[in-house]
N, C-alpha and C positions, 0 to 999 in steps of 0.2 A: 919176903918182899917188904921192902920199909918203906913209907912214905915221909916225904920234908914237911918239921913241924917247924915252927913260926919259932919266936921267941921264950915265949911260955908256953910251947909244948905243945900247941893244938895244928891239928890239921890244914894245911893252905890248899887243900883238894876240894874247891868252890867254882863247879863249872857251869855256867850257864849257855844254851844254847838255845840260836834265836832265828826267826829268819823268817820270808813270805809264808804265807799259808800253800802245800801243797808241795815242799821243795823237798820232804822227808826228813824234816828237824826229829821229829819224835822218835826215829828209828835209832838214831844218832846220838841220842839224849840215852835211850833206852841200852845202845848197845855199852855205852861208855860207865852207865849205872849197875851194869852187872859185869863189865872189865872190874873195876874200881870191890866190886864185893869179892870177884873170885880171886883178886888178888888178897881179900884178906881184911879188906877195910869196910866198917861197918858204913852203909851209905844208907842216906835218903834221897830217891828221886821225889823231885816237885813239878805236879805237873799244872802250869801257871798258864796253859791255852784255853784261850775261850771255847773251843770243842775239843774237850780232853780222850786224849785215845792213848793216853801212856801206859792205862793200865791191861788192855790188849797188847802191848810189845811187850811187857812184861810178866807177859804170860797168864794174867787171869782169863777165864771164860768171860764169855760178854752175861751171863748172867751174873758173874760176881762183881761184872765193872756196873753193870745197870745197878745194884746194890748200895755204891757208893756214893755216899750224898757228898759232895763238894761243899767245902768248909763257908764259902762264902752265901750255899742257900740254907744252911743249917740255921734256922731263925732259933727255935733253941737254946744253942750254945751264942748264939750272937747276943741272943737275950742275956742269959748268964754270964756273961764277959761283959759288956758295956750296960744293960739297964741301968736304971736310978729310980725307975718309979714313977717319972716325968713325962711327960709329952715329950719331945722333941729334945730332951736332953739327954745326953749317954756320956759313961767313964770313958776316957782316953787312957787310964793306965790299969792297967791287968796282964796278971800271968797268961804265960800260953804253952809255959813246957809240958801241962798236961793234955793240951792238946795232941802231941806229938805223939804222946804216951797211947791217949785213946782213939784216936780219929786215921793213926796211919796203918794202911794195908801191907800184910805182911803177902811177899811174893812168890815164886817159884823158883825166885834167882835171887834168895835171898838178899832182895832189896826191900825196902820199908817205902812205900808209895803214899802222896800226901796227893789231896786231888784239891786244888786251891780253889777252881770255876774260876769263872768272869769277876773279873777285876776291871776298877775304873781309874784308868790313871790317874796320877796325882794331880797331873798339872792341867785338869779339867776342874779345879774347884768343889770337887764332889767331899761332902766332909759328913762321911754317912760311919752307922755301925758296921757294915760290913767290911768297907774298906778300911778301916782302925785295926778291926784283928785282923785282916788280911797281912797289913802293912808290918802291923806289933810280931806276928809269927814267921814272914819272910825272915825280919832281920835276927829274930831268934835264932832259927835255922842257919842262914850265913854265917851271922856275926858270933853266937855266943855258943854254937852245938859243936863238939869234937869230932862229928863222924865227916867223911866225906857227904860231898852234896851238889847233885848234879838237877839244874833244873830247866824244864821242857816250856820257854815262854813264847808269849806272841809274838808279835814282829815289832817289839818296841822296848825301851826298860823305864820307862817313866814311872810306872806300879811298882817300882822298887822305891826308887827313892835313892839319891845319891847317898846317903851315908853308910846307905846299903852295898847298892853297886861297887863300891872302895874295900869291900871286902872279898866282891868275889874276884879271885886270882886271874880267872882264865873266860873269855868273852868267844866261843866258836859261831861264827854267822855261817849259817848255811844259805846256800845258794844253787839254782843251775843256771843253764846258760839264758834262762830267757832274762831279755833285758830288762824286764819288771821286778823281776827278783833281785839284778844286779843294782838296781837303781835302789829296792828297800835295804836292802845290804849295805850298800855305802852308807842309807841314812843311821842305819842301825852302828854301825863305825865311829861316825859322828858323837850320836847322843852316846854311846860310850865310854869314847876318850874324853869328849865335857863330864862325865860323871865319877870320873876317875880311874878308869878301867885301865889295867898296865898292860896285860896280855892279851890282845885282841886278832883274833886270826878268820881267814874267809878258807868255808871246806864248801869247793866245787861236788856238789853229789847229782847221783843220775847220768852220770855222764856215758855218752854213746860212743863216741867217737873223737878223733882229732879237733877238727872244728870246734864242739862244744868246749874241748878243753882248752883252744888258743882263744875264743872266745870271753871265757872269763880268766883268761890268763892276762888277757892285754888289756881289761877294764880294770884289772887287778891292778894292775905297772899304773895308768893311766891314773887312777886315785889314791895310789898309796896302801893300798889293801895288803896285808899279809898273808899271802896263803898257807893254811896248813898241810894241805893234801888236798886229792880228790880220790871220792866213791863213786864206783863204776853202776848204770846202769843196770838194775839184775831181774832177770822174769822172776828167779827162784821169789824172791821177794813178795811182788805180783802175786805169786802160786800158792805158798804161805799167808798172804791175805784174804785170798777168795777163799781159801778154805777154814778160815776163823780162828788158823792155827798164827804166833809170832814165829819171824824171821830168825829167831834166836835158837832154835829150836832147831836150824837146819843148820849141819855142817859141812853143808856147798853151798853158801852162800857166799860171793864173792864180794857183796857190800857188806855185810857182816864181819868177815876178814880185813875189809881193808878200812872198816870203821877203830876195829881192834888195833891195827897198825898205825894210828893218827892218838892212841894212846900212845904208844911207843916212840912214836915224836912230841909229845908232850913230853915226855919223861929227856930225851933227848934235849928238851931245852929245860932242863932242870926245875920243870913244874912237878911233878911226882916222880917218886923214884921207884923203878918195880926191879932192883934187881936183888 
């Protein structure tokens, strides 16, 4: 299986997935981060939510996700990257590929998991140590790392940073049908086609029935939305979380399948290629 490399050679397999809290982004992020390795491509998921659960669909035990200190409360290594010695003053410029090196979880699904926490967007004026290497090791990861790179954000991309955002290839807003989600959805559409985003697509997930699906099919038409697909509603799912097991894990899961089949039309519009 080959993947399309850019001009000099690197990777364009930069997905980012976004969407209200509750609509099943994470599973989404999770299923398409271990599509992208068993095809063959070294990935990193990044999980960029304020309640990070990436590393439960990714199959660690919740004691090895409880283990995980999120980069942004690591004061530590925050110290070490930005001090100076000073009160109130810190470095703006510092390496972070060893961060990558140290701080990323290796998975079940041979994915490399990076757990970023709480992030304060940019466009809040917050001009803190934490958010500098937040910001400095996103765009490392995007911009300058050759693996695939799929990542699990909040419902916004402000914390990236447009110079950022222009690199990642492929933008999937997740949604269901309730109109809350449809309405952060469109806004998430917005901030990023303003930040340069070329490939942006809305995946109806959860879906029960007809209605749900004409639902955000006609909010879709009505603002422009591209759909990629939709994921069906699944107990299996459900049944795999209460029991502290990942969805990935089951081979009857039909959102699982048909998370895998919205790779398959990615590839189809000649974002990666798996043949």
């Amino acid at each position: 299986m080959n993947f399309r490399l850019s001009e000099n050679g690197e990777t364009e397999v930069k997905i980012a997935v976004s969407g209200k809290g509750g609509v099943g982004k994470t599973l989404i992020a999770g299923v398409i981060a271990c599509s992208l390795a068993k095809a063959g491509l070294k990935t990193i998921a990044i999980d960029a939510d304020p309640s990070p659960n990436l590393a439960l669909t990714l199959g660690l035990s919740q004691e090895e996700a409880h283990k995980i200190v999120p980069i942004s409360e690591n004061k530590e290594l925050i110290r070490l990257k930005t001090g100076t010695g000073y009160s109130g003053v810190f470095r703006l410029s510092f390496t972070v590929d060893d961060i990558v090196r140290d701080y990323s979880v290796e998975t079940p699904f041979n994915v490399n998991l990076i757990v970023m926490g709480t992030v304060r967007s940019m466009g809040s004026g917050c001009a803190c140590p934490e958010n500098a290497v937040i910001r400095a090791l996103l765009r490392h990861l995007v911009v300058e790392r050759n693996e695939g790179v799929v990542l699990d954000m909040e419902a916004g991309i402000e914390h990236i940073g447009r110079g950022t955002a222009r690199h990642v290839n492929t933008m999937l807003i997740v949604a269901d049908a309730n109109m809350k989600a449809l309405e952060i959805a469109r806004n998430i559409h917005e901030l990023s086609s303003k930040a340069g985003m070329k490939q942006i697509f809305l995946v109806g997930n959860k879906i029960a029935n007809a209605i749900q699906k004409e639902t955000i099919e006609n909010f879709a038409g009505k603002y422009g939305l591209n759909i990629l697909g939709f994921v069906p509603f699944d107990k299996k799912v459900l049944e795999m979380e209460m029991l502290g097991e990942t969805p990935l894990k089951s081979k009857e899961s039909e959102a699982v399948h048909a998370v895998e089949e919205l790779c398959e039309r990615l590839d189809e519009k000649h974002l990666i290629s798996w043949k």
